[in-house]
PQR file of N, CA, C, O and H, with PARSE charges and radii, in Angstrom:
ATOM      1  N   UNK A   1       0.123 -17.974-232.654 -0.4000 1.5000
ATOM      2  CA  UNK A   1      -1.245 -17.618-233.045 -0.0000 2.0000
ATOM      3  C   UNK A   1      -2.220 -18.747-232.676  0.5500 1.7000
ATOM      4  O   UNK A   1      -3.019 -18.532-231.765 -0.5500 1.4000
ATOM      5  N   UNK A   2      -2.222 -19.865-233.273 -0.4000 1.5000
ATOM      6  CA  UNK A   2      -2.838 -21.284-232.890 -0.0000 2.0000
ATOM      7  C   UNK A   2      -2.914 -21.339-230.859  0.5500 1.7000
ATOM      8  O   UNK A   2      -3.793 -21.362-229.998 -0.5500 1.4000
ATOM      9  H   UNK A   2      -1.573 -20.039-234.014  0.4000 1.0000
ATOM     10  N   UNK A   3      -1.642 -21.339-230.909 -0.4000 1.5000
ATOM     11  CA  UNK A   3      -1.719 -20.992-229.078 -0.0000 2.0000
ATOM     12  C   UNK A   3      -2.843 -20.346-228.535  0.5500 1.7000
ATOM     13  O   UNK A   3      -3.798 -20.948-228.046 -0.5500 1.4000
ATOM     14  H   UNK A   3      -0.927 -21.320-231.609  0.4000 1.0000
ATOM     15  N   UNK A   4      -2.733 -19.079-228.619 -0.4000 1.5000
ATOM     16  CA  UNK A   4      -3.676 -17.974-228.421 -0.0000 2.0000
ATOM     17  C   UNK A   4      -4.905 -18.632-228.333  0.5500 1.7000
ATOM     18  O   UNK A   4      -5.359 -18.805-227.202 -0.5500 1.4000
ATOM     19  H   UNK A   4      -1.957 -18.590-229.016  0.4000 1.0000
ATOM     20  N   UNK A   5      -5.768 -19.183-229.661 -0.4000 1.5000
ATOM     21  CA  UNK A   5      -6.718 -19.000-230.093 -0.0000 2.0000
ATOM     22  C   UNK A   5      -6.829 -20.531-229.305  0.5500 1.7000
ATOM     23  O   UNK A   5      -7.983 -20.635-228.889 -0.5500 1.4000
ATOM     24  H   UNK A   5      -5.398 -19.042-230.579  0.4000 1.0000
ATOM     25  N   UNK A   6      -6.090 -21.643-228.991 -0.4000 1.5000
ATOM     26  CA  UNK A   6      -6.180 -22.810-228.051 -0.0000 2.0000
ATOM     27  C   UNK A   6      -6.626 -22.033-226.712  0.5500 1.7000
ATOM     28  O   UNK A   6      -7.845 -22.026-226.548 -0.5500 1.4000
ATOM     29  H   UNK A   6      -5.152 -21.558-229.329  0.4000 1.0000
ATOM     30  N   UNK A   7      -5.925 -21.427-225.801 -0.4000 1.5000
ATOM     31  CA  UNK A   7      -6.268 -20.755-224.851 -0.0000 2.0000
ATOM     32  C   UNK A   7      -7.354 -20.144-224.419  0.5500 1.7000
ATOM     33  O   UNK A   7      -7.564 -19.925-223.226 -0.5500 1.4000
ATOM     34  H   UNK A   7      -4.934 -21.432-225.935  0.4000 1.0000
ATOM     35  N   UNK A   8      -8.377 -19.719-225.659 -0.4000 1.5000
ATOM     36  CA  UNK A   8      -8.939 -18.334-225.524 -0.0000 2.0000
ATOM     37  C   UNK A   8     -10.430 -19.238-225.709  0.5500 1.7000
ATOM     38  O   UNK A   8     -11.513 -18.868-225.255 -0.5500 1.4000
ATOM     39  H   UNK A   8      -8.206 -19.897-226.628  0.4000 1.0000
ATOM     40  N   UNK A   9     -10.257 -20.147-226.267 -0.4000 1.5000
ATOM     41  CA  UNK A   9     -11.226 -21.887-226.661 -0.0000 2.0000
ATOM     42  C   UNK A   9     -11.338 -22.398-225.352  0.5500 1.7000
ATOM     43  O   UNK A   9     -12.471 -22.495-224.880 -0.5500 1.4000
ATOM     44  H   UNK A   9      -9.378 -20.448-226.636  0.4000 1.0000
ATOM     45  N   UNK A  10     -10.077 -22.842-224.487 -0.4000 1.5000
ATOM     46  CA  UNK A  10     -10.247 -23.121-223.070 -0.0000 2.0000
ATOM     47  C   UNK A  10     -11.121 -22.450-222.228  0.5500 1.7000
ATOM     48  O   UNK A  10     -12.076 -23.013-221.694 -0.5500 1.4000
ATOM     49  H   UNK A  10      -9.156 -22.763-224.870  0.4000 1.0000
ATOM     50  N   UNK A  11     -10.724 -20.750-222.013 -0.4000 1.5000
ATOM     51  CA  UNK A  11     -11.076 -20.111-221.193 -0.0000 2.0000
ATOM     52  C   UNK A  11     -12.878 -20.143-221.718  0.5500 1.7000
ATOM     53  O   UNK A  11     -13.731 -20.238-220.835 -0.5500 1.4000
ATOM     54  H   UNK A  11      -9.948 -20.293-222.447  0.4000 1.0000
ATOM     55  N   UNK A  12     -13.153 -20.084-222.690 -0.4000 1.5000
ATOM     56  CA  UNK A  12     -14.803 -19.726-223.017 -0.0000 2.0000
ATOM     57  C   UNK A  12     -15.088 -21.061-222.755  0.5500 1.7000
ATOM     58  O   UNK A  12     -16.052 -21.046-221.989 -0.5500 1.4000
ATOM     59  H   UNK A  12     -12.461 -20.007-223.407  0.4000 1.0000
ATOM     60  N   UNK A  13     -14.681 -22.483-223.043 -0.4000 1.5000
ATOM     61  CA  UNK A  13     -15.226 -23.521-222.126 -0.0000 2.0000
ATOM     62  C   UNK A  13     -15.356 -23.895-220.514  0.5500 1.7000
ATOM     63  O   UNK A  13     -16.102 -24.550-219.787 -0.5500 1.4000
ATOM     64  H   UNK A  13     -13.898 -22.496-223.665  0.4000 1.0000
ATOM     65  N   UNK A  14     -14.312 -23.172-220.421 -0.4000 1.5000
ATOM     66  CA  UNK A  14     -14.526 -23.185-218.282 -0.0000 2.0000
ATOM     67  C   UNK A  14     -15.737 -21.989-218.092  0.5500 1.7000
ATOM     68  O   UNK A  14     -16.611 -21.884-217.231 -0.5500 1.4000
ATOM     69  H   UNK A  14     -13.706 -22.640-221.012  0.4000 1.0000
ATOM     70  N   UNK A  15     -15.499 -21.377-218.939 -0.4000 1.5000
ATOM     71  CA  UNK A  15     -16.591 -20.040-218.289 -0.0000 2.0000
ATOM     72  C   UNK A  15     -18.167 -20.756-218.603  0.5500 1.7000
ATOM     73  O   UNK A  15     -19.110 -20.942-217.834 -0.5500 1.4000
ATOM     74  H   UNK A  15     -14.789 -21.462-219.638  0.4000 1.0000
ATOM     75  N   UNK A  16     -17.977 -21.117-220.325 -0.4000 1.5000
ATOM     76  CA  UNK A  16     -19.648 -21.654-220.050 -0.0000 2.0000
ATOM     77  C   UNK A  16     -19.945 -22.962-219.246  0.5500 1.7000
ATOM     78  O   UNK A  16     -21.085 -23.319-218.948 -0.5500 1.4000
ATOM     79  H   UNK A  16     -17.210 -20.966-220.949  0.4000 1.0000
ATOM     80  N   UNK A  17     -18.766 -23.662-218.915 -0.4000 1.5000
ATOM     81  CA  UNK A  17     -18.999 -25.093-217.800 -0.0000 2.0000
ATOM     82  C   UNK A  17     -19.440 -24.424-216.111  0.5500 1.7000
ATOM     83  O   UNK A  17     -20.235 -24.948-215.331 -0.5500 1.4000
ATOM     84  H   UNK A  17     -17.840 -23.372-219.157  0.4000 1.0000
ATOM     85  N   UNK A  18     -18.834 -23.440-215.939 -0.4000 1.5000
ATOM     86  CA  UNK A  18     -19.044 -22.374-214.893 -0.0000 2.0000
ATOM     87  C   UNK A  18     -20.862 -22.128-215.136  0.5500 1.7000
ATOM     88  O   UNK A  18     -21.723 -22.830-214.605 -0.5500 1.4000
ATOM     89  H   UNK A  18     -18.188 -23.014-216.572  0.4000 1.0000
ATOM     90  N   UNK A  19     -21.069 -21.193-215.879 -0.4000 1.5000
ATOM     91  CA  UNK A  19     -22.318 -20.611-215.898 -0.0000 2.0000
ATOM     92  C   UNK A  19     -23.204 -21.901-216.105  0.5500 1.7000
ATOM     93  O   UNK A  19     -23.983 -22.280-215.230 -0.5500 1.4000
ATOM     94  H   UNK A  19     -20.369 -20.622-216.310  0.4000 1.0000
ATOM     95  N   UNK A  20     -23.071 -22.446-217.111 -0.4000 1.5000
ATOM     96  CA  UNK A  20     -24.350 -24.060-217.036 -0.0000 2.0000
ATOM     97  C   UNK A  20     -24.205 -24.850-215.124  0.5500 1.7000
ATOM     98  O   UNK A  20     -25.140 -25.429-214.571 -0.5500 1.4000
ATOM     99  H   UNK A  20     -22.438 -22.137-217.822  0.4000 1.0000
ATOM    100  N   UNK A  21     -23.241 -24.695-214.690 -0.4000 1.5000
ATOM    101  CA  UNK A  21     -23.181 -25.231-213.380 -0.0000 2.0000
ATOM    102  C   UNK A  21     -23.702 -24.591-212.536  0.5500 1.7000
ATOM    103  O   UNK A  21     -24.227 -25.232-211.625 -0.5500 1.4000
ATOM    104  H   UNK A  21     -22.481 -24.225-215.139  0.4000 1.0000
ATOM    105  N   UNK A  22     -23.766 -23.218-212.496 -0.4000 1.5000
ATOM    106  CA  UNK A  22     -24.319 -22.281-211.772 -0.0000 2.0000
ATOM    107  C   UNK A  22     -26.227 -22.556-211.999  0.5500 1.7000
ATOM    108  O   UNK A  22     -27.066 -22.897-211.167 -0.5500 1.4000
ATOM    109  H   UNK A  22     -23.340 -22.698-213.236  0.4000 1.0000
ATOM    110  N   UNK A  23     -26.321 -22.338-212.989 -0.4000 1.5000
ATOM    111  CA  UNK A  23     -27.649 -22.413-213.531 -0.0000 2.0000
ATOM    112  C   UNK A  23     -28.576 -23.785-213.120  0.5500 1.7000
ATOM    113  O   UNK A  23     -29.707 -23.781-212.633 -0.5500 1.4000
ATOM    114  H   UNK A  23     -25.639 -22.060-213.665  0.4000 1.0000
ATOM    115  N   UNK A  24     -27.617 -25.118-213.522 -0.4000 1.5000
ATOM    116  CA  UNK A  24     -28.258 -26.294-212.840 -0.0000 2.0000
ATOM    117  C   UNK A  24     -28.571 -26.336-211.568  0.5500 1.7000
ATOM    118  O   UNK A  24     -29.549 -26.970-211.172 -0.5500 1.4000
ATOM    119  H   UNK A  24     -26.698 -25.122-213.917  0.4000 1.0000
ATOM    120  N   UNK A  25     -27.609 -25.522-210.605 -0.4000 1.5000
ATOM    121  CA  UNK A  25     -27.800 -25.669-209.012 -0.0000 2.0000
ATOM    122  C   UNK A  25     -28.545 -24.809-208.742  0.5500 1.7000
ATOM    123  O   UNK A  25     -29.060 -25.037-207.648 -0.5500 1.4000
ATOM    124  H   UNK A  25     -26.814 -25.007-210.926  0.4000 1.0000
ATOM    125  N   UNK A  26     -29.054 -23.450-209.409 -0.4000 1.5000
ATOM    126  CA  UNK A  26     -30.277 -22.606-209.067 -0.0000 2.0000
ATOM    127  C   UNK A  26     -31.352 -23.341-209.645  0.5500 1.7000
ATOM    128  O   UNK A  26     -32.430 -23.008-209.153 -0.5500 1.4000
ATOM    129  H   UNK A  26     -28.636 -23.265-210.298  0.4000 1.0000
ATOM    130  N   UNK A  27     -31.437 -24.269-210.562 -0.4000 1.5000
ATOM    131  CA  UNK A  27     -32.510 -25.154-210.725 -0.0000 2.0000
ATOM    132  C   UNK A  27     -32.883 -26.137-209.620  0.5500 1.7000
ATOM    133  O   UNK A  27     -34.020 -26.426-209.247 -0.5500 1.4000
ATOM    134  H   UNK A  27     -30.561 -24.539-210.961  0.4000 1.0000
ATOM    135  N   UNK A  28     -31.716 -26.597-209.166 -0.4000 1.5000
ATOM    136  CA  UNK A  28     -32.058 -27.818-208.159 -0.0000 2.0000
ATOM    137  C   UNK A  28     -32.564 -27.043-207.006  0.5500 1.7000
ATOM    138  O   UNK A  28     -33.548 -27.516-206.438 -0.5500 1.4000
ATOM    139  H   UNK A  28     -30.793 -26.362-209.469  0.4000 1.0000
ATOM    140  N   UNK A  29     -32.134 -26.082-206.616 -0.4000 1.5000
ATOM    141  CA  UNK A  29     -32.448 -25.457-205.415 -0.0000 2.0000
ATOM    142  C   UNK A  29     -34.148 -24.771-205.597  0.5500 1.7000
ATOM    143  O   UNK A  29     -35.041 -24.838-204.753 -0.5500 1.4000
ATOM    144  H   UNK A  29     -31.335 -25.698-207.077  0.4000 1.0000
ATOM    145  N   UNK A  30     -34.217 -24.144-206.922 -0.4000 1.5000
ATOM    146  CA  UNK A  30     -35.649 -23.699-206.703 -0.0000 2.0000
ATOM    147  C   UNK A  30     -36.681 -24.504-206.723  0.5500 1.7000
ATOM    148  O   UNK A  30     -37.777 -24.044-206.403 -0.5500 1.4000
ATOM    149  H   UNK A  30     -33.492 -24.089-207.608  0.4000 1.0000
ATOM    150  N   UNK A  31     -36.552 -25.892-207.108 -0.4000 1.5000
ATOM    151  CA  UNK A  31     -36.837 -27.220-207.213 -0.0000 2.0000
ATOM    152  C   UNK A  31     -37.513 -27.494-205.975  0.5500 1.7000
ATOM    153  O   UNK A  31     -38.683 -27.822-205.776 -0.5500 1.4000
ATOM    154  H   UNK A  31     -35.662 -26.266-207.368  0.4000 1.0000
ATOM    155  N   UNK A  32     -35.992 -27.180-204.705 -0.4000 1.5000
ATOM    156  CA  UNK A  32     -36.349 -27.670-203.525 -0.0000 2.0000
ATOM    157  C   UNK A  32     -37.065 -26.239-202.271  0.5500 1.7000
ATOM    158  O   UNK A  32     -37.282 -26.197-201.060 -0.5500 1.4000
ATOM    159  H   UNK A  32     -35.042 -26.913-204.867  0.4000 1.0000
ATOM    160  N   UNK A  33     -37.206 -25.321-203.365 -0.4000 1.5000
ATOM    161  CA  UNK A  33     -38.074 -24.220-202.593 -0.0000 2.0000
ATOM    162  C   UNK A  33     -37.546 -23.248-201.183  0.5500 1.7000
ATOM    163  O   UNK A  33     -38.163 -22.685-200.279 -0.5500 1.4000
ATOM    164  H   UNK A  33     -37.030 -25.355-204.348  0.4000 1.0000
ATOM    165  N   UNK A  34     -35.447 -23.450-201.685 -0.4000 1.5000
ATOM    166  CA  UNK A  34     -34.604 -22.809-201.073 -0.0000 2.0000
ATOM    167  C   UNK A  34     -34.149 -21.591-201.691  0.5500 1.7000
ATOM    168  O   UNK A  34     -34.203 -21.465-202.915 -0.5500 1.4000
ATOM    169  H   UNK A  34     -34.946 -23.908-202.419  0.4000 1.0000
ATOM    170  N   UNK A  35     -33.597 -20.469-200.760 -0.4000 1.5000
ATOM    171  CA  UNK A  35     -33.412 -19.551-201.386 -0.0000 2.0000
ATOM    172  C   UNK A  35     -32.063 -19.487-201.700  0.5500 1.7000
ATOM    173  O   UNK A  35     -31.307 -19.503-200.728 -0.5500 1.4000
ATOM    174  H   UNK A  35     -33.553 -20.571-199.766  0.4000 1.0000
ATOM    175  N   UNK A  36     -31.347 -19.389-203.277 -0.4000 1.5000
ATOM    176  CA  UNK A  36     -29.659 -19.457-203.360 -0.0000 2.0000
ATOM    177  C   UNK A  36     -29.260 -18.326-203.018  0.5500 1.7000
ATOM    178  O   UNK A  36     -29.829 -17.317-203.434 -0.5500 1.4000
ATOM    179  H   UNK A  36     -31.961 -19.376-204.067  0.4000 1.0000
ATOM    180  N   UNK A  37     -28.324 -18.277-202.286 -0.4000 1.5000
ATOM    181  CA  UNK A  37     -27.756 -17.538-201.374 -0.0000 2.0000
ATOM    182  C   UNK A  37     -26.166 -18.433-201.378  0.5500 1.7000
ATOM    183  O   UNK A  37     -26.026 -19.632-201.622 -0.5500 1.4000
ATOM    184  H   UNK A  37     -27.862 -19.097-201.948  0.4000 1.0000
ATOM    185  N   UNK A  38     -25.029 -17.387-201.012 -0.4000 1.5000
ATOM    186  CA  UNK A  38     -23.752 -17.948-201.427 -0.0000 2.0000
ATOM    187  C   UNK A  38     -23.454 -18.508-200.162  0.5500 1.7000
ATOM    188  O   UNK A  38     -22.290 -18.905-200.107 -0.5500 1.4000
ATOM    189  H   UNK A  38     -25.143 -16.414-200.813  0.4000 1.0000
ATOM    190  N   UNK A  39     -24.142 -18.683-199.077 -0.4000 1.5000
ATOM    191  CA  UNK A  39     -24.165 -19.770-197.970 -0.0000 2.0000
ATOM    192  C   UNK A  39     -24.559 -20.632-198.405  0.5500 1.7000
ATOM    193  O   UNK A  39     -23.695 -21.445-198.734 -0.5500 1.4000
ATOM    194  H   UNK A  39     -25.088 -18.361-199.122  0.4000 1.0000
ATOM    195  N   UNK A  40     -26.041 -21.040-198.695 -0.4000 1.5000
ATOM    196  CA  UNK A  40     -25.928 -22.480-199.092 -0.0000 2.0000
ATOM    197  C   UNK A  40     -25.216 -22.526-200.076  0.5500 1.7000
ATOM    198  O   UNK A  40     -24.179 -23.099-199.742 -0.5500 1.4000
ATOM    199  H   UNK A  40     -26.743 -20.379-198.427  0.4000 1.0000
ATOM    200  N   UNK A  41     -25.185 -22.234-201.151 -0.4000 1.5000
ATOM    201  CA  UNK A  41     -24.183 -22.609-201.751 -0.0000 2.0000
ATOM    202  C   UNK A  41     -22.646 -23.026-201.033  0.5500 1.7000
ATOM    203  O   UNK A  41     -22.123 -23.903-201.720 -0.5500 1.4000
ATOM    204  H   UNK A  41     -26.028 -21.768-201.422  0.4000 1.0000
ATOM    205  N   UNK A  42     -21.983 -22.725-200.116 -0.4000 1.5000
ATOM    206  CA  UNK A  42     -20.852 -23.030-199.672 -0.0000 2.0000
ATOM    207  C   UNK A  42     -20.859 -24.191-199.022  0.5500 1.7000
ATOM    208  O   UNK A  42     -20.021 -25.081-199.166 -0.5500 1.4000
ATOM    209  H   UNK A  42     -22.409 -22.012-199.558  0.4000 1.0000
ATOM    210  N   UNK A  43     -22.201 -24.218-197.987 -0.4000 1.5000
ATOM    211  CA  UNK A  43     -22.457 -25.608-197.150 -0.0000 2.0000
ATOM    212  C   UNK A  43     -22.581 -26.384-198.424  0.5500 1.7000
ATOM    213  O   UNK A  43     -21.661 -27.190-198.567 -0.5500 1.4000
ATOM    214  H   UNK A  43     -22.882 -23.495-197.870  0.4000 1.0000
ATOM    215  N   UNK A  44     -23.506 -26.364-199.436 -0.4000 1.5000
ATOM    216  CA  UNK A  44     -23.821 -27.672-200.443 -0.0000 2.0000
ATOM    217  C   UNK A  44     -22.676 -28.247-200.890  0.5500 1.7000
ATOM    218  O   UNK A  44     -22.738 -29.447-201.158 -0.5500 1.4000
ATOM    219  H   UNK A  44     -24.253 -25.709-199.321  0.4000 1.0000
ATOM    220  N   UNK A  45     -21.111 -27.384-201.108 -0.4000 1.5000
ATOM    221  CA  UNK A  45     -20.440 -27.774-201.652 -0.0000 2.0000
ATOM    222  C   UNK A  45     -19.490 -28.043-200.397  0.5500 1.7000
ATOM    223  O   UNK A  45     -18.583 -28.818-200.701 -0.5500 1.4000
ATOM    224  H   UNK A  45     -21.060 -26.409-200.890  0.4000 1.0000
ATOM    225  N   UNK A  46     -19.466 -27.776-199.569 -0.4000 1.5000
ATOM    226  CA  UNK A  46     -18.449 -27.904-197.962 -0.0000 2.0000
ATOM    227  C   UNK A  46     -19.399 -29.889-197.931  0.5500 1.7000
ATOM    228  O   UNK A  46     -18.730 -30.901-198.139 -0.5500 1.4000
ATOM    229  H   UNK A  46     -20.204 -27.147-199.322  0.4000 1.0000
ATOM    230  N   UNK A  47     -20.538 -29.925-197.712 -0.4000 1.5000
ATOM    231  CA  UNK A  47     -20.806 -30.686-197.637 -0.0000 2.0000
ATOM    232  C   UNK A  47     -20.652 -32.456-198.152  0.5500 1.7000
ATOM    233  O   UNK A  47     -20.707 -33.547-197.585 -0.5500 1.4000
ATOM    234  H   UNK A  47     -21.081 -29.103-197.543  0.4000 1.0000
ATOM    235  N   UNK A  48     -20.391 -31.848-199.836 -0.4000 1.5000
ATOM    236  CA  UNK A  48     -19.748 -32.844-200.485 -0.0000 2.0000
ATOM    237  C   UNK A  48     -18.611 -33.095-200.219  0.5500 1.7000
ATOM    238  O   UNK A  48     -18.540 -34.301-199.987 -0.5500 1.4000
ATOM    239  H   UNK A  48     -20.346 -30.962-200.297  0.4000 1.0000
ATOM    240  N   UNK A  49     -17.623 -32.599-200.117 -0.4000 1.5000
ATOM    241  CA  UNK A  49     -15.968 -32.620-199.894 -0.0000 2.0000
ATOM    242  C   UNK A  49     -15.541 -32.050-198.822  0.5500 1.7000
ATOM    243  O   UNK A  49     -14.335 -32.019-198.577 -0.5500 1.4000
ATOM    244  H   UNK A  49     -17.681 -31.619-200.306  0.4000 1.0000
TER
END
């Protein structure tokens, strides 16, 4: 039971670390007066690594 409810605590922290990450980079981008699109997005992140 404890398991479960460890797991289920994980998964809703990756998801909202997911969505706040998503959200910061449509900030930075409308910032810079680009349109997000899942290309840049791929170059921005191809780019880093």
């Amino acid at each position: 039971m404890f398991l479960e409810l460890f797991h289920y605590l994980i998964g809703f922290f990756i998801v909202s670390l997911l969505v706040f990450l998503i959200i910061k980079t449509n900030k930075y981008f409308s910032k810079n007066n680009k349109q997000l699109t899942s290309q840049t997005m791929t170059e921005h992140f191809m780019n880093r690594g």
